[in-house]
Backbone as XML, in Angstrom:
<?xml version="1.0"?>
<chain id="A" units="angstrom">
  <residue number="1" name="UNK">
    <atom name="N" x="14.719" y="14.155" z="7.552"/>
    <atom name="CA" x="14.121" y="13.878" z="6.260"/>
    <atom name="C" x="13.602" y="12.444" z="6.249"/>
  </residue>
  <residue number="2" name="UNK">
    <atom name="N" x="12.236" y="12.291" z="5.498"/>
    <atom name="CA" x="11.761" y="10.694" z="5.677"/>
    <atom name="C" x="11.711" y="10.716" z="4.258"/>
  </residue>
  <residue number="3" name="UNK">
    <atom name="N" x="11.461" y="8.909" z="4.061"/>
    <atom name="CA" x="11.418" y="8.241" z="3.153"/>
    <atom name="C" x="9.846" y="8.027" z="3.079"/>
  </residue>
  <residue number="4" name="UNK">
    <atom name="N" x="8.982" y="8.288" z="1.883"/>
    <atom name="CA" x="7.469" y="7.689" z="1.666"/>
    <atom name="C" x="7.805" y="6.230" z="0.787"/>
  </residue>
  <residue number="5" name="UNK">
    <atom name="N" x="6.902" y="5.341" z="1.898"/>
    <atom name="CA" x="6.693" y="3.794" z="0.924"/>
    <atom name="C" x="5.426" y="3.523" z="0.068"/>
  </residue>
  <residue number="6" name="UNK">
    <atom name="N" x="4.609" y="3.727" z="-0.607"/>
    <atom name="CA" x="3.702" y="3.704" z="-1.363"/>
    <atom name="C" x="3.382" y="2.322" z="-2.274"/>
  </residue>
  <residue number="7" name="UNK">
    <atom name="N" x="2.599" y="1.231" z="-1.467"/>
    <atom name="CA" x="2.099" y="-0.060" z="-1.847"/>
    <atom name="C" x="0.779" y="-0.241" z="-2.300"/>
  </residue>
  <residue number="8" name="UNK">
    <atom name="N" x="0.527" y="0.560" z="-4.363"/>
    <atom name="CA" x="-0.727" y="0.441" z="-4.345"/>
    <atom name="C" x="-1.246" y="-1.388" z="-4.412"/>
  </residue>
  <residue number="9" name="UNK">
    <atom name="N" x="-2.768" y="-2.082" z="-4.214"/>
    <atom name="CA" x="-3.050" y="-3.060" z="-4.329"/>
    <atom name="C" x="-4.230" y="-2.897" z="-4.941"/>
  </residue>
  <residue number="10" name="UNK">
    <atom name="N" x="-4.731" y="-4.013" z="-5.068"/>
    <atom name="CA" x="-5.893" y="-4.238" z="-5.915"/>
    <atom name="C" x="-7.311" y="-3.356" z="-4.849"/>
  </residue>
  <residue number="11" name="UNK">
    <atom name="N" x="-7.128" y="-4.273" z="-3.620"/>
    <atom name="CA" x="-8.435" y="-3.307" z="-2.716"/>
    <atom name="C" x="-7.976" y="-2.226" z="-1.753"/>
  </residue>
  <residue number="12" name="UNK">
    <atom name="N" x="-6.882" y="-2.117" z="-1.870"/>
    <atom name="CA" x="-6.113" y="-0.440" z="-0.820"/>
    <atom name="C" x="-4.739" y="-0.840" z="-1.192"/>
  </residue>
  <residue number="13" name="UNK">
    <atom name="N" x="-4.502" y="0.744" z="-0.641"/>
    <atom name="CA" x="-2.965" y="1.389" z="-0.601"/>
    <atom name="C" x="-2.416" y="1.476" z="0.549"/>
  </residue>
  <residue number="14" name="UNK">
    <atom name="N" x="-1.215" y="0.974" z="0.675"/>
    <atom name="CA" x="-0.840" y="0.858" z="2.476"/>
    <atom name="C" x="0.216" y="1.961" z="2.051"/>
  </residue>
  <residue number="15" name="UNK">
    <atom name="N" x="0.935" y="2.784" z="3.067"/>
    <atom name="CA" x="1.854" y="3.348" z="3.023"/>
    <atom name="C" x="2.417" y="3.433" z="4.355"/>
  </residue>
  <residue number="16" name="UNK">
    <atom name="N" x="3.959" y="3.854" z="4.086"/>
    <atom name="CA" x="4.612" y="3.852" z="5.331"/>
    <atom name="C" x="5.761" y="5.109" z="5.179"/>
  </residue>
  <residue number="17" name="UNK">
    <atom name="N" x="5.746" y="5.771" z="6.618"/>
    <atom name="CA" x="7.048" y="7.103" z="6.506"/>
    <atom name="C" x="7.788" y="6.238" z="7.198"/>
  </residue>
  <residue number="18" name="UNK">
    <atom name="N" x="9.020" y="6.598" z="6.821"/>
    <atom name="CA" x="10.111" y="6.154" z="7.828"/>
    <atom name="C" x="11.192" y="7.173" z="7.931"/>
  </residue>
  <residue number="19" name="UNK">
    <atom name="N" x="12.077" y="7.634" z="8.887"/>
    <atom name="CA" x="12.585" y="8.181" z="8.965"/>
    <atom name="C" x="14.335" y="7.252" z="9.400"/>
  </residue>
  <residue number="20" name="UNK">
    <atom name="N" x="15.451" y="7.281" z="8.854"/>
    <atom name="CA" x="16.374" y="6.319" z="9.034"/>
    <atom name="C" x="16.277" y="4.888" z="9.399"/>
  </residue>
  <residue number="21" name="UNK">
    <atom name="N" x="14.947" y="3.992" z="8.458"/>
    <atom name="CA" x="14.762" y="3.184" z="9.231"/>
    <atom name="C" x="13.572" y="2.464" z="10.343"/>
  </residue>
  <residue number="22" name="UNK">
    <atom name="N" x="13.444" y="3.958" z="10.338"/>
    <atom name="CA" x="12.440" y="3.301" z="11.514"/>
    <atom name="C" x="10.970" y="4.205" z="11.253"/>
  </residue>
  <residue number="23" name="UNK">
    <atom name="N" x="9.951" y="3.050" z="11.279"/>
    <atom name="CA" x="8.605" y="3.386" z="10.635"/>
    <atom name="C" x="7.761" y="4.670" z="11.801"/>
  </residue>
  <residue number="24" name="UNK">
    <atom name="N" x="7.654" y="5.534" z="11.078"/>
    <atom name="CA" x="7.158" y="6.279" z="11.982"/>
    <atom name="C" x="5.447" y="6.917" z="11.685"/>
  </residue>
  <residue number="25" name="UNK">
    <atom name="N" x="4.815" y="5.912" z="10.827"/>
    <atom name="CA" x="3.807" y="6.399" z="10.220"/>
    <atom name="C" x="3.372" y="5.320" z="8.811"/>
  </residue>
  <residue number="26" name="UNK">
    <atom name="N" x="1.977" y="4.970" z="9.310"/>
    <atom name="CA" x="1.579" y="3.890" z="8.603"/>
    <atom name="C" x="-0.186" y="3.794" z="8.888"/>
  </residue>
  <residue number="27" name="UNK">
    <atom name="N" x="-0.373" y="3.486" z="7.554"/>
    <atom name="CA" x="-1.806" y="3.711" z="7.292"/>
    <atom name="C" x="-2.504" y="2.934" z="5.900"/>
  </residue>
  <residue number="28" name="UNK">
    <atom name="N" x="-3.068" y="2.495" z="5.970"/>
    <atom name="CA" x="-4.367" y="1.499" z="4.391"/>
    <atom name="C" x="-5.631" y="2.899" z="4.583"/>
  </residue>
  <residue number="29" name="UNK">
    <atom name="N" x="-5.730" y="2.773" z="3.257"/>
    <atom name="CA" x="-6.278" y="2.998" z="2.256"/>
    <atom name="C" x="-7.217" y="2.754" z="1.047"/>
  </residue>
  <residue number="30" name="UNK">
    <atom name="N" x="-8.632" y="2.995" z="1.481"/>
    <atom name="CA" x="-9.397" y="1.943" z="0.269"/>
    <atom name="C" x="-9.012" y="2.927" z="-0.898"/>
  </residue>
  <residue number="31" name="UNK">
    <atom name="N" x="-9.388" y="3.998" z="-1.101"/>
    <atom name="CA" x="-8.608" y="4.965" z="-1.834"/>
    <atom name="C" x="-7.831" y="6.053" z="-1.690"/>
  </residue>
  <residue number="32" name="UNK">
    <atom name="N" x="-6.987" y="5.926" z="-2.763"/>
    <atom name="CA" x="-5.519" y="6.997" z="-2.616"/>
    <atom name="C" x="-5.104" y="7.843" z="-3.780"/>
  </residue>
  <residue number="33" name="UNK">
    <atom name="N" x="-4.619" y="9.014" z="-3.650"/>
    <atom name="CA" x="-4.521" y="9.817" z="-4.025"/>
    <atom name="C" x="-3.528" y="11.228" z="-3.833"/>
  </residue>
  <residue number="34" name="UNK">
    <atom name="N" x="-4.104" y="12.276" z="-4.697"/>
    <atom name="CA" x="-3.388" y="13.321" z="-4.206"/>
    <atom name="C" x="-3.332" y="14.101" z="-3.064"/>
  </residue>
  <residue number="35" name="UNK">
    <atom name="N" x="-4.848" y="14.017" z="-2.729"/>
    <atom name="CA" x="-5.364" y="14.861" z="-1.367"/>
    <atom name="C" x="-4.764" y="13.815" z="-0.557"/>
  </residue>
  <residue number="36" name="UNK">
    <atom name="N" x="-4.339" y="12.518" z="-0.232"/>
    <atom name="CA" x="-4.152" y="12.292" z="1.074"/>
    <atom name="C" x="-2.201" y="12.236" z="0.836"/>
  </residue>
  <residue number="37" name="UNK">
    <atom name="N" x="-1.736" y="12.643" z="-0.288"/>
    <atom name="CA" x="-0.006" y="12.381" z="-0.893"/>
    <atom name="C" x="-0.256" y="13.966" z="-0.040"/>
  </residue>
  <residue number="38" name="UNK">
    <atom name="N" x="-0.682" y="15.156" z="-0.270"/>
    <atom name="CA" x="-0.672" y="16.693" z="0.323"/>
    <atom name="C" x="-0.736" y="16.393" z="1.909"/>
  </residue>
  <residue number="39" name="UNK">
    <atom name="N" x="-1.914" y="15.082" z="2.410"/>
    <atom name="CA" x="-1.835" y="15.229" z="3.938"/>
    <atom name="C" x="-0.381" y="14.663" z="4.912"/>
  </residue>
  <residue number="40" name="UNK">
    <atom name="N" x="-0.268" y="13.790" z="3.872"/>
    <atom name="CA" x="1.110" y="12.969" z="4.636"/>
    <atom name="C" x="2.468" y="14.110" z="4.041"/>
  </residue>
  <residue number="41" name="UNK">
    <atom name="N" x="2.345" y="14.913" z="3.180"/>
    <atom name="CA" x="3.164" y="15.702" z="3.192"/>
    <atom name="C" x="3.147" y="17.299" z="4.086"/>
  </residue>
  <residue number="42" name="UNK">
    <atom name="N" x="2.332" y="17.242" z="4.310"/>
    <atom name="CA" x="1.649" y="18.588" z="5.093"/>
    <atom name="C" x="2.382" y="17.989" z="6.770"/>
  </residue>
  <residue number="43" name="UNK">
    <atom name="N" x="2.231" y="16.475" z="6.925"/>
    <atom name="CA" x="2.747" y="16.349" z="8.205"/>
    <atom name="C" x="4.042" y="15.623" z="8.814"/>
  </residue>
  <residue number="44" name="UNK">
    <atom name="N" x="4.680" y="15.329" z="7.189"/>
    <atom name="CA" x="6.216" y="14.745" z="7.493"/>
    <atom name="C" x="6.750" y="15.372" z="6.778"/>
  </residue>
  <residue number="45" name="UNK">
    <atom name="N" x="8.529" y="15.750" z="6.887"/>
    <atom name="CA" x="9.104" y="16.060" z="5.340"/>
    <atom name="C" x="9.816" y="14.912" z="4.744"/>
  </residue>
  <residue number="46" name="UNK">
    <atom name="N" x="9.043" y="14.951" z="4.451"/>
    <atom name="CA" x="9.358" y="13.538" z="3.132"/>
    <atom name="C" x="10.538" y="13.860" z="1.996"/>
  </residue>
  <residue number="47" name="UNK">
    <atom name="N" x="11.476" y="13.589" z="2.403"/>
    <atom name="CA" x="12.422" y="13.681" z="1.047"/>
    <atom name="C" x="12.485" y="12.695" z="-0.212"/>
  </residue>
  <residue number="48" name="UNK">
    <atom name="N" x="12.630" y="11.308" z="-0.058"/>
    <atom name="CA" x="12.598" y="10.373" z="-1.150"/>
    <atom name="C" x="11.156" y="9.706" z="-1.105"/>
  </residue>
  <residue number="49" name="UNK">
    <atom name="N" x="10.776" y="9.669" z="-2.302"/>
    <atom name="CA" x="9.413" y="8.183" z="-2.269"/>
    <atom name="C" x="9.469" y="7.178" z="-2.999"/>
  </residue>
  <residue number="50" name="UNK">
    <atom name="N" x="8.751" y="6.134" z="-2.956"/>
    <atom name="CA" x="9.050" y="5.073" z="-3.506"/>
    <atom name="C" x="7.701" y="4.395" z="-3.921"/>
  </residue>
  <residue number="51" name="UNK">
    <atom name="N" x="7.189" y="3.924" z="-5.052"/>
    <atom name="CA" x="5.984" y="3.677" z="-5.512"/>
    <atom name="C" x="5.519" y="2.330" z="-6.011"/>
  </residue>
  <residue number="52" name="UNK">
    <atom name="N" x="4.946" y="1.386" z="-5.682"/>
    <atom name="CA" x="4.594" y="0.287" z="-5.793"/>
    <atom name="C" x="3.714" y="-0.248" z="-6.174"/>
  </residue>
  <residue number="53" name="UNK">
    <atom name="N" x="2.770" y="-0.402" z="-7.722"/>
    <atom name="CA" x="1.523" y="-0.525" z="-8.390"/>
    <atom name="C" x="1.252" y="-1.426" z="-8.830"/>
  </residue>
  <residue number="54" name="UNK">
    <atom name="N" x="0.020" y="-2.459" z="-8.907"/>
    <atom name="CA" x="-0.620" y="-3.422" z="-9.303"/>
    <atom name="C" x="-1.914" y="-2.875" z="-9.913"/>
  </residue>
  <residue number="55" name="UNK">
    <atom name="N" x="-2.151" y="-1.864" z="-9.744"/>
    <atom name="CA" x="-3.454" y="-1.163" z="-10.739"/>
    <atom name="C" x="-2.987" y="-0.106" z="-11.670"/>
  </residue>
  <residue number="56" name="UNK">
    <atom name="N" x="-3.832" y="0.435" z="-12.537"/>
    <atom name="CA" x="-3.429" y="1.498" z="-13.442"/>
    <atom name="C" x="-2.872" y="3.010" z="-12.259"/>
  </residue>
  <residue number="57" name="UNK">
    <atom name="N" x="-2.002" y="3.437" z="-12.409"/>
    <atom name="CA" x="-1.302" y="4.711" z="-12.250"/>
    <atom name="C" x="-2.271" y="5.602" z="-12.015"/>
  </residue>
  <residue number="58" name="UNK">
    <atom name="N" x="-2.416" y="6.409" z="-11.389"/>
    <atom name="CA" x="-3.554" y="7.956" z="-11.280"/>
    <atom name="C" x="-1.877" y="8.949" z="-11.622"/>
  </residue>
  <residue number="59" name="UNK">
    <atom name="N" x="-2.298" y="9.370" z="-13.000"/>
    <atom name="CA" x="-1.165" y="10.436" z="-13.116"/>
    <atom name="C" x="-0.744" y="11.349" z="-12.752"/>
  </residue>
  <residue number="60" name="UNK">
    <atom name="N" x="-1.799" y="12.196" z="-11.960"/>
    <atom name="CA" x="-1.817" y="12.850" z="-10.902"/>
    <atom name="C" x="-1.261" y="13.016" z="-10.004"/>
  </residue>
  <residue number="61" name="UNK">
    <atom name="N" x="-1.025" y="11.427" z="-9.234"/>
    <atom name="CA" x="-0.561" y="11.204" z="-7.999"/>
    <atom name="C" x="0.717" y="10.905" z="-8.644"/>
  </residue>
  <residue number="62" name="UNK">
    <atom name="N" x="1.271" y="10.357" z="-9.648"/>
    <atom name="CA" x="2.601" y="10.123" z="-10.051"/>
    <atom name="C" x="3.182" y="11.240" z="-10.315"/>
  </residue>
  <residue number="63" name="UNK">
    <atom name="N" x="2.830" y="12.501" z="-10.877"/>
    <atom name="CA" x="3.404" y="14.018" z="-11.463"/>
    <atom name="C" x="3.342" y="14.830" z="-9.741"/>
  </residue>
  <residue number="64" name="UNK">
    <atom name="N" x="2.917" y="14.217" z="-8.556"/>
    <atom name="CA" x="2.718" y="15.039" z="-7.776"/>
    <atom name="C" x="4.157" y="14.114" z="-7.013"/>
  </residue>
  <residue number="65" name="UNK">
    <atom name="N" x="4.784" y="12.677" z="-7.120"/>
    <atom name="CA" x="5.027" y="12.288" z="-6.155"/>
    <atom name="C" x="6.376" y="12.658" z="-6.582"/>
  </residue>
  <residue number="66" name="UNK">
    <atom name="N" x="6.440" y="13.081" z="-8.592"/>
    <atom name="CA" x="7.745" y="12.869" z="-8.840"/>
    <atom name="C" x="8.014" y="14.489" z="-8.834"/>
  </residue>
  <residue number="67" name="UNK">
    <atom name="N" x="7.322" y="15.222" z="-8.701"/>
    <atom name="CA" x="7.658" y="17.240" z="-8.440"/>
    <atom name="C" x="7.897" y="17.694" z="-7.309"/>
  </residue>
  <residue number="68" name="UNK">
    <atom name="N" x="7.242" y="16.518" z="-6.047"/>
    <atom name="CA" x="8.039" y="17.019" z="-4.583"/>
    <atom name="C" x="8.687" y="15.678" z="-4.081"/>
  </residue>
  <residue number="69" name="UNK">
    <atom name="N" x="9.189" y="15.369" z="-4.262"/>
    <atom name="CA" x="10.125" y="13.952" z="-4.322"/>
    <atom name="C" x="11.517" y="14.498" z="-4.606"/>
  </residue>
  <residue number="70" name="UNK">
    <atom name="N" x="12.475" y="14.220" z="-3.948"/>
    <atom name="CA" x="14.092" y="14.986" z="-3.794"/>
    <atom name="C" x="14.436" y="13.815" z="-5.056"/>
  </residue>
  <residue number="71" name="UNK">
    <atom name="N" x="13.959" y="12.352" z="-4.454"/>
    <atom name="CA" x="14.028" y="10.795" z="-5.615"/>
    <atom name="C" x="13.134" y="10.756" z="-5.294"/>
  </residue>
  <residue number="72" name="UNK">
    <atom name="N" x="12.645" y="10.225" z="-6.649"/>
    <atom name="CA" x="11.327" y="9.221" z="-6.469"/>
    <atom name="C" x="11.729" y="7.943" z="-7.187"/>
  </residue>
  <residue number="73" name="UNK">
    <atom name="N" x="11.434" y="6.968" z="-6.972"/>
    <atom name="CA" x="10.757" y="5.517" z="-7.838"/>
    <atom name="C" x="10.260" y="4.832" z="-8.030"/>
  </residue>
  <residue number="74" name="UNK">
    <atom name="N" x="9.662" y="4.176" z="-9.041"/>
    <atom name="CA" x="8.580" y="3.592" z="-9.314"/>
    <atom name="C" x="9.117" y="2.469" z="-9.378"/>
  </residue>
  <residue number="75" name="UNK">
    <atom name="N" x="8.946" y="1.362" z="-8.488"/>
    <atom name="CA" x="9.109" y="0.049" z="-8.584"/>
    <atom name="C" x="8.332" y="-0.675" z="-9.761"/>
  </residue>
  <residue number="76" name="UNK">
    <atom name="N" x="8.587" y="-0.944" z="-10.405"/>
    <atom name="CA" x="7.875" y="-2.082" z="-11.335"/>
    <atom name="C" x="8.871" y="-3.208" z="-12.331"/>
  </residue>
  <residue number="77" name="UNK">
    <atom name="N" x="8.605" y="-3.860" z="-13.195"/>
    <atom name="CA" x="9.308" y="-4.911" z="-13.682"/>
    <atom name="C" x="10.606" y="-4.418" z="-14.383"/>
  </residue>
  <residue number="78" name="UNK">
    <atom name="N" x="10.594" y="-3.617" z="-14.473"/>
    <atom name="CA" x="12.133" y="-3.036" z="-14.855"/>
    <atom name="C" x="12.808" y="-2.454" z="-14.194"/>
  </residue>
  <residue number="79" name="UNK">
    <atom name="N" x="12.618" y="-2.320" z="-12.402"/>
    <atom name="CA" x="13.632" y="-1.576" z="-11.778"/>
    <atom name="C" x="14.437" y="-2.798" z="-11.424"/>
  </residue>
  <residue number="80" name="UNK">
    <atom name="N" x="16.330" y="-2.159" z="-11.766"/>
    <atom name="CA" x="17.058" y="-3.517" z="-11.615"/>
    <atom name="C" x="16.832" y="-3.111" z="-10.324"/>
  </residue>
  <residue number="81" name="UNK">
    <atom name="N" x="16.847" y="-4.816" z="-9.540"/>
    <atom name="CA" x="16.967" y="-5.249" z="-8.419"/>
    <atom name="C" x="18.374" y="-6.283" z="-8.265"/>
  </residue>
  <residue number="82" name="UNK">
    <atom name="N" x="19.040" y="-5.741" z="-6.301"/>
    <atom name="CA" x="20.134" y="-6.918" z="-6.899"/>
    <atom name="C" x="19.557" y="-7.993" z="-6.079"/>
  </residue>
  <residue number="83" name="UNK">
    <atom name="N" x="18.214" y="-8.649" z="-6.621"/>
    <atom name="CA" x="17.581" y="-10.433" z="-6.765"/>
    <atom name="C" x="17.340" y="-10.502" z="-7.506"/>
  </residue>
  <residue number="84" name="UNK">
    <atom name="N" x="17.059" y="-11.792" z="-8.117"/>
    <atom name="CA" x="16.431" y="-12.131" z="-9.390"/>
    <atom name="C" x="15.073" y="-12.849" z="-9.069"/>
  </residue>
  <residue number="85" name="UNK">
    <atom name="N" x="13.954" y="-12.522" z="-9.600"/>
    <atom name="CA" x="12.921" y="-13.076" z="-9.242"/>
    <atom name="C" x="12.164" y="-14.124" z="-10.061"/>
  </residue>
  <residue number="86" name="UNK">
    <atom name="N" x="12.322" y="-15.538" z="-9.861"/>
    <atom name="CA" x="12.263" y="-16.650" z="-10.515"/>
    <atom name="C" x="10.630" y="-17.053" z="-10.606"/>
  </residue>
  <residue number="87" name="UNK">
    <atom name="N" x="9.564" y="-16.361" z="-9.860"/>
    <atom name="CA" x="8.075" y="-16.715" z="-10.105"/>
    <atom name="C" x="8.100" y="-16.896" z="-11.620"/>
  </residue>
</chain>
């Protein structure tokens, strides 16, 4: 079972599979979506994902990551973290 890392940015989306650890699949993205969330699932089994956004959400891709996602989460300013981030 792998883990999906999902780093949207302002000009692409990087993502990474990993499987215990160790990256087994990694790729940017000028755009991202559902059709390529179906390709990386079509070729890993992805059990948990994890979501990382600096632009508006495609709801789409969020209702798709959180219906085949065993966990999913959405990193943003309210997931406790144990750091505190002083920026």
């Amino acid at each position: 079972m792998c883990n999906l890392v999902i780093d949207q940015g302002n000009s692409s989306t990087k993502i990474g599979v990993f499987d215990k650890g160790v990256l087994l699949f990694s790729e940017r993205y000028p755009m991202f979506g559902a059709l390529e969330i179906a390709s990386i699932w079509s070729r890993f089994e992805v059990e948990d994902s994890i979501l990382s956004s600096v632009v508006d959400l495609d709801s789409e891709l969020l209702s798709l990551l959180q219906a085949k996602s065993h966990r999913f989460v959405l990193l943003d300013e309210s997931t406790p973290l144990p750091i505190s981030n002083l920026y």
